[in-house]
Structures are given as C-alpha cells and as structure tokens.
PAKE-775828 format. One record per residue (C-alpha): residue number from 1; residue in three letters; chain; x, y, z. Coordinates in nm, 4 decimals, always signed. Each point is the difference from the previous one (the first is absolute). Example, Ala and Ser with C-alpha at 12.3 -4.5 7.8 and 13.67 -1.06 7.14 Angstrom:
BEGIN
NULO   seq   type   mol          X          Y          Z
NULO     1    ALA     A    +1.2300    -0.4500    +0.7800
NULO     2    SER     A    +0.1370    +0.3440    -0.0660
END
This chain:
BEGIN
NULO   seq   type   mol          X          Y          Z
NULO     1    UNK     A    +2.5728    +0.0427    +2.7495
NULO     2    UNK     A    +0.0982    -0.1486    -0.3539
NULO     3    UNK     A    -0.2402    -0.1589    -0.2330
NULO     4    UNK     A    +0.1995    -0.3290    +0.0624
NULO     5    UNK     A    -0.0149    -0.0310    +0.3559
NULO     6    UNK     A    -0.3832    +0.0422    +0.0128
NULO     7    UNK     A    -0.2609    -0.3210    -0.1096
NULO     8    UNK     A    -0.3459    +0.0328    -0.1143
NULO     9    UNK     A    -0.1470    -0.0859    +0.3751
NULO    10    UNK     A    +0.2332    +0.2312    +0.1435
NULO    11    UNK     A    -0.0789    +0.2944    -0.2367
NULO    12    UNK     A    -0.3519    -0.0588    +0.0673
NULO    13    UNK     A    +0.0347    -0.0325    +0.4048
NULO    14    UNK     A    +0.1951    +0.3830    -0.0193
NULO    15    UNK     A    -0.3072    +0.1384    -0.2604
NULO    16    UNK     A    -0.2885    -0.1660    +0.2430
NULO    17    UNK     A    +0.1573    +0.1250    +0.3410
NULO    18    UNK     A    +0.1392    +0.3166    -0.1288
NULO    19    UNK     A    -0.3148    +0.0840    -0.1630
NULO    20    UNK     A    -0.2076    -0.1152    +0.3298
NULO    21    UNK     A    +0.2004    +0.1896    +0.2294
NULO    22    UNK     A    -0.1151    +0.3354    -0.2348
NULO    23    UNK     A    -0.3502    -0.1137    -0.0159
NULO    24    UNK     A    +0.0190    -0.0780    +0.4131
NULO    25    UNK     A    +0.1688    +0.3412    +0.0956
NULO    26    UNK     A    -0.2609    +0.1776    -0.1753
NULO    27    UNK     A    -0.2794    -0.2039    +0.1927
NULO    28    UNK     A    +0.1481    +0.0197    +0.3099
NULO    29    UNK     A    +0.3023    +0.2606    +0.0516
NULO    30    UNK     A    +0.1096    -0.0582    +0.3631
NULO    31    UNK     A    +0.0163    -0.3955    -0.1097
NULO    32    UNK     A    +0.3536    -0.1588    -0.0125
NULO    33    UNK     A    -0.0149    -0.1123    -0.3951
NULO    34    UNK     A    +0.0678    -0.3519    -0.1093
NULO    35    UNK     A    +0.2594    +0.1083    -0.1909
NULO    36    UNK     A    +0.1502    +0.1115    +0.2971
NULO    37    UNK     A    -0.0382    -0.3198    +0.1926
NULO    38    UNK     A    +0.1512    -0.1955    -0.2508
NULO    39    UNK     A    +0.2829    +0.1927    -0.0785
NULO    40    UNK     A    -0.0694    +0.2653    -0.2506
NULO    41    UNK     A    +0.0682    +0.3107    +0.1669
NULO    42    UNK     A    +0.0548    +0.1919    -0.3594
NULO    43    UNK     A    -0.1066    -0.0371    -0.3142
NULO    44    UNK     A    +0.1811    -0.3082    -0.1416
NULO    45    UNK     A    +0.3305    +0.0621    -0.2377
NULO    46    UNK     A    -0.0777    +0.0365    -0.3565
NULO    47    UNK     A    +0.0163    -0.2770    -0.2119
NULO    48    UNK     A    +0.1741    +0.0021    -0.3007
NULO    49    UNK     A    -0.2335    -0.0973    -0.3113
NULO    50    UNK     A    +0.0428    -0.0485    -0.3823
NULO    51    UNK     A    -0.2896    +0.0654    -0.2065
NULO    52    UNK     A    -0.0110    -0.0828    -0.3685
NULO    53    UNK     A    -0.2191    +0.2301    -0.1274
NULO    54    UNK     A    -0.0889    +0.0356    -0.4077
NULO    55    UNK     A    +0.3248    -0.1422    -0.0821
NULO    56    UNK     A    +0.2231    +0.1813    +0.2427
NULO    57    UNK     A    +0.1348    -0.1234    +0.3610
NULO    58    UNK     A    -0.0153    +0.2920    +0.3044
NULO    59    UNK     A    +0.1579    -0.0779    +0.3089
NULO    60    UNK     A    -0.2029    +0.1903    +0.3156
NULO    61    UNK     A    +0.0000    +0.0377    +0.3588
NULO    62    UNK     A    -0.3458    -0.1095    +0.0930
NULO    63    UNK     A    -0.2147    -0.0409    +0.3286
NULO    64    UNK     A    -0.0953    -0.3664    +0.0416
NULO    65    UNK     A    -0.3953    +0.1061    -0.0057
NULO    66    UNK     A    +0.0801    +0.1984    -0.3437
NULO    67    UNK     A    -0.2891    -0.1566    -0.2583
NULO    68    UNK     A    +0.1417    -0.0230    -0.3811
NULO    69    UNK     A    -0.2411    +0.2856    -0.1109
NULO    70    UNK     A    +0.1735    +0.2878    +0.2782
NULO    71    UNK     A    +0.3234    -0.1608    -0.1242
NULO    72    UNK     A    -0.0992    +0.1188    -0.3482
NULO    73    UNK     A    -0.1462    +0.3256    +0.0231
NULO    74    UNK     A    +0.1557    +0.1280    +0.3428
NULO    75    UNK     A    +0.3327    -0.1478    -0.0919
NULO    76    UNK     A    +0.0394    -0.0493    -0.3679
NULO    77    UNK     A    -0.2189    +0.3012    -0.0774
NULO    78    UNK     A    -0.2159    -0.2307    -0.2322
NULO    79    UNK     A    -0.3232    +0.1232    +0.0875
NULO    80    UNK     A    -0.2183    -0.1536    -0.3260
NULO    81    UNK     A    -0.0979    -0.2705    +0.2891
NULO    82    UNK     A    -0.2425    +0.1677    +0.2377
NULO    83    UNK     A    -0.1212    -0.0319    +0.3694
NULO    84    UNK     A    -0.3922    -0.0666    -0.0131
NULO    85    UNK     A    -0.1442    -0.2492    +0.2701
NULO    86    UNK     A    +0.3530    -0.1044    +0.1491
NULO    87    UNK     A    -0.1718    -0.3446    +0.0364
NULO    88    UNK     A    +0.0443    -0.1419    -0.3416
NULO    89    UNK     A    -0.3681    +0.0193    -0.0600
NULO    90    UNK     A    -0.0096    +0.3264    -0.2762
NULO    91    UNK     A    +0.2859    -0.1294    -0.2423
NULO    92    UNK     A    +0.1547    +0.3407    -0.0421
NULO    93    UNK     A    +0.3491    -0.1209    +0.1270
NULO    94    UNK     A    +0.0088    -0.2936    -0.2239
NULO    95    UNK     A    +0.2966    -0.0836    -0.1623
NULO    96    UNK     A    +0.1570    -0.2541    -0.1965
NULO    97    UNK     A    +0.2510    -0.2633    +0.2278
NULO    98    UNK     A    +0.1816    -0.3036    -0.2334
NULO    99    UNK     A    -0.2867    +0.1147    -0.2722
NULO   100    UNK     A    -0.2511    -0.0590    +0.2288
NULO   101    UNK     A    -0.2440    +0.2734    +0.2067
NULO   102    UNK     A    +0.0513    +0.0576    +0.3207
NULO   103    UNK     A    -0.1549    +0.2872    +0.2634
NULO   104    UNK     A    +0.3246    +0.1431    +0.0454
NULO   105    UNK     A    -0.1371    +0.1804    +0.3762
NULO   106    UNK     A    -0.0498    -0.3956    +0.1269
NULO   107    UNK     A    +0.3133    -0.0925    -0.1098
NULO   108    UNK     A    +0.3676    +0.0962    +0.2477
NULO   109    UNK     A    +0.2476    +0.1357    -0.2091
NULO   110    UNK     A    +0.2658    -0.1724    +0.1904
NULO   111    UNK     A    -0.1234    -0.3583    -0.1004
NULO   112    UNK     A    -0.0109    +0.1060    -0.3770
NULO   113    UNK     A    +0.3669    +0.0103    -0.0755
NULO   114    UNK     A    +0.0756    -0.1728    -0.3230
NULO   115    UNK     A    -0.3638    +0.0092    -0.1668
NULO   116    UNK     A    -0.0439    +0.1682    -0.2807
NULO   117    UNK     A    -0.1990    +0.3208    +0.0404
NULO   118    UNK     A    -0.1793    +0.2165    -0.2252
NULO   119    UNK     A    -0.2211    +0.3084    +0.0549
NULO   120    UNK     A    -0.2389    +0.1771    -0.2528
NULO   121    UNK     A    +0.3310    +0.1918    -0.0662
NULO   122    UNK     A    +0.2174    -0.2891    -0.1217
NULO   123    UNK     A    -0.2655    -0.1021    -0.2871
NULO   124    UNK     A    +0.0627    +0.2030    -0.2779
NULO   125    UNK     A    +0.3205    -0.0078    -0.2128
NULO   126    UNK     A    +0.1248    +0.3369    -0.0384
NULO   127    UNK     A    -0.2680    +0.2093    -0.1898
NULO   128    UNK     A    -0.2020    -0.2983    -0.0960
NULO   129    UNK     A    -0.3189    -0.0857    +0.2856
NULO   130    UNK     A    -0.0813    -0.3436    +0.0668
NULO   131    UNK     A    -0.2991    -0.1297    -0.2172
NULO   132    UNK     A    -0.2407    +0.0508    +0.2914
NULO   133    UNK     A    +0.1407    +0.3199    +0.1257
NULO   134    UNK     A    -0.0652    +0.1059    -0.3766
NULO   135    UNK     A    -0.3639    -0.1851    +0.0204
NULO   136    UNK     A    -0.0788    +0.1827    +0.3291
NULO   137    UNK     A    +0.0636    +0.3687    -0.1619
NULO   138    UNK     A    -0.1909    -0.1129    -0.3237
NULO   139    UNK     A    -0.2718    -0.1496    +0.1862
NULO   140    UNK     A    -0.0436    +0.2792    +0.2514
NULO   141    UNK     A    +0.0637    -0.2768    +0.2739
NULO   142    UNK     A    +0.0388    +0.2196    +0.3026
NULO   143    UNK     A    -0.1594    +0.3749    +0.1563
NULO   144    UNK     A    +0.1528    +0.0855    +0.3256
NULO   145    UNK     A    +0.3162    -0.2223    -0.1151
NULO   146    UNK     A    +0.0864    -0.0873    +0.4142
NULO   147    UNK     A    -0.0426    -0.3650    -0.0961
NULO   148    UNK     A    +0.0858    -0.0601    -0.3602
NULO   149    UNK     A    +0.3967    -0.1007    +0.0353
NULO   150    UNK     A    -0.1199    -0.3039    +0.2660
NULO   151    UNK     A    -0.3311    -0.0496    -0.3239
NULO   152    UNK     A    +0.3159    -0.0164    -0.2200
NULO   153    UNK     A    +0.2219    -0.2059    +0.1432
NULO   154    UNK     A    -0.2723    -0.2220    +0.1085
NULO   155    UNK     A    -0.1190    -0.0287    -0.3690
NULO   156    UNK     A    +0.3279    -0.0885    -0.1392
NULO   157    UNK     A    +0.0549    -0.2587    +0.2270
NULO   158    UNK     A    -0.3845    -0.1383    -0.0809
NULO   159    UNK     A    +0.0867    +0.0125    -0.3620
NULO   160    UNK     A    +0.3014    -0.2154    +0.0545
NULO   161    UNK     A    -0.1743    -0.2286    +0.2133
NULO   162    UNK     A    -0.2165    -0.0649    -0.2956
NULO   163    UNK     A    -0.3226    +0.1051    +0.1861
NULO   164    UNK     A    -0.1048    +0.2930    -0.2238
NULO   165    UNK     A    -0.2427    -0.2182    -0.2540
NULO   166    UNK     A    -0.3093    +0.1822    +0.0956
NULO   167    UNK     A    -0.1567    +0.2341    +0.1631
NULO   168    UNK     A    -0.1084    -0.1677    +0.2759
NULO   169    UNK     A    +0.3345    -0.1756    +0.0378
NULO   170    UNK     A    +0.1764    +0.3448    +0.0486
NULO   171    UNK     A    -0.2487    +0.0851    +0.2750
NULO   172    UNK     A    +0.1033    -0.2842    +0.2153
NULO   173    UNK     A    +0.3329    +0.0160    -0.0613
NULO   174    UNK     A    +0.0147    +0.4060    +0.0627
NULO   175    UNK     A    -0.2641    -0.0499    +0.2886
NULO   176    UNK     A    +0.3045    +0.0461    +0.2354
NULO   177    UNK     A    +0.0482    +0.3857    -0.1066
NULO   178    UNK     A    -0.2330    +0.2932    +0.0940
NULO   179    UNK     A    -0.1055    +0.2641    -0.2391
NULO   180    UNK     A    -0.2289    +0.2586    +0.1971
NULO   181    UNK     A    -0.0708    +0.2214    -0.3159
NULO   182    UNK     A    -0.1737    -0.3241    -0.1708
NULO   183    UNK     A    +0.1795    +0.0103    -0.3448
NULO   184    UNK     A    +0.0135    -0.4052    +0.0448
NULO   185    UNK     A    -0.1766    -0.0482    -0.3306
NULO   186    UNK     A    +0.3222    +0.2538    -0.1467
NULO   187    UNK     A    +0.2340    -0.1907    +0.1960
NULO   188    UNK     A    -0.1425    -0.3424    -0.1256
NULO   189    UNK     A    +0.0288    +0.1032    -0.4124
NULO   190    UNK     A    +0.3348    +0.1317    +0.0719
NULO   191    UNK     A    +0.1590    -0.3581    +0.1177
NULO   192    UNK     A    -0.2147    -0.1369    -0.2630
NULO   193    UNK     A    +0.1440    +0.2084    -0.2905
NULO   194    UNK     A    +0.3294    -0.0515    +0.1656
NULO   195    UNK     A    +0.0132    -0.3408    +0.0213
NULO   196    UNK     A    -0.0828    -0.0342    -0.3593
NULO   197    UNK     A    +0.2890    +0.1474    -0.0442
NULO   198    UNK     A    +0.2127    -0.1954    +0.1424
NULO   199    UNK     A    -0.2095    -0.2983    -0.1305
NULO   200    UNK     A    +0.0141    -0.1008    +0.4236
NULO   201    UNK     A    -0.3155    -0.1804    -0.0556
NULO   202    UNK     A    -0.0825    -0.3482    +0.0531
NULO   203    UNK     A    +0.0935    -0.2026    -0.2927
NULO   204    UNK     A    +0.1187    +0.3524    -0.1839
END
C-alpha cells in the first residue's frame, strides 16, 4: 500500500486492528480475529516511508504499527536510542523531532515523514562532542550509561528551551527522564556547565 494512498485515520485503524487481532489470538486461539472479520486476513502491505534522520533521508518498507525508535535501531541500525519502559515514561528513547524532544517509542514512524530527526548520534560534528555530551564525560554524568543518550538529548533540548537557569529548573524540566543509578545531581551540573556554554540561559 503506498504512503500516499493511506491517511492518518486509516493508518491508525490498520495499527489498532492489526495489533488487536495479535493481542486477541493470543487470548483466545480458536477465536475468529477482528482482523479477520474486517478484512485483514495478512499482515497489511508495507508502507513506503521517508525518514529524515541527522541530516539524511532513508526510504523503508515499514509495518504500519512500526514506532520511530524500532525504525531506528531495528531498521537504521542507530541503536544510541534505547528501549526502556516502551511507554514513554523512562526517557531512554528520547530524541530530538523539529528541535524539540520527543519519546521516540510513542511516536509511529509512518506519521513522522518530513520532521527533522536527530538521535544522540547526529549531535556531534565529526570529532568534536556536543557541549553537553562533553559536560556529561567531564562531569561523570552517567554509571550504567542505558539511559544517558535519552539524559542527553533531553538536556540539549532543555538548554534550548531556556529552562536550564537553576538547579531546580533542570529538575522539572528533566523530570520526564529516568536515571535508576541516581547520578541526577551529575546529570544536573553537566546541563548546567553546558548551557553556560552555549550562553542558553535566560537573558544570557
């Protein structure tokens, strides 16, 4: 089925019934599934997606249920954004979308076409790390490291919100991403150092 033939409503109807009739079959296997009775007898067609991804476009064949993050690592082999809660409560998937952050596991990769994209691996330039990937090393802003691309990309896009002022501030504004090792107070200093930096700070 081509990108153009399918509309938002329509590419949600195919993700909620083909993902129902999954969930249903495994509930109740001798039950006809609602895929079934509406049609669906196979998985639907492919549909053909461009992603702009840290400055380059890739076309792919994806499932309509395929979230942006599997589109990343399973397909684009980016794997810097990783699977944590799958519910966009952790943060670890969070990437940048139009400069602003987004959990990329809530987020269908087929209604991203022509947003801007980037992942923890599109931030530096060349051999020269982003200001708070530099801050995070310096600072000692991570342990187990599973969630410190979605604390990066997260920061960056608190910094240019202008909400990295204090201390405090950076706490609400970060509140949305996990760190189970506790280095908070790390990760806190490290957007603060960085967004001197950058002088992203209100009235700076």
């Amino acid at each position: 089925m081509p990108r153009s033939d399918v509309t938002r409503r329509q590419l949600l109807e195919i993700a909620a019934v083909t993902g129902g009739a999954l969930v249903g079959g495994q509930l109740m296997p001798g039950a006809s599934s609602p895929a079934a009775a509406q049609g669906y007898r196979s998985a639907p067609a492919p549909l053909d997606v461009v992603l702009r991804v840290n400055g380059a476009e890739h076309r792919l064949a994806l499932d309509a249920r395929t979230t942006l993050l599997d589109a990343l690592r399973e397909h684009l082999h980016l794997t810097g954004s990783k699977k944590g809660c799958g519910l966009g409560q952790c943060g670890a998937c969070t990437v940048l979308m139009d400069g602003k952050r987004v959990k990329s596991c809530l987020n269908l990769a087929a209604l991203v076409e022509g947003r801007e994209i980037t992942t923890i691996e599109g931030l530096a330039q060349g051999d020269q790390l982003h200001p708070l990937q530099a801050a995070f090393i310096e600072r000692d802003a991570f342990q187990c490291g599973y969630c410190t691309s979605g604390q990066i990309m997260a920061g960056v896009a608190c910094i240019n919100e202008g909400h990295a002022n204090s201390p405090e501030e950076i706490r609400e504004w970060m509140s949305g991403n996990l760190c189970r090792c506790g280095a908070y107070d790390h990760i806190v200093a490290a957007i603060r150092d960085a967004a001197a930096v950058t002088g992203s700070t209100r009235g700076g």
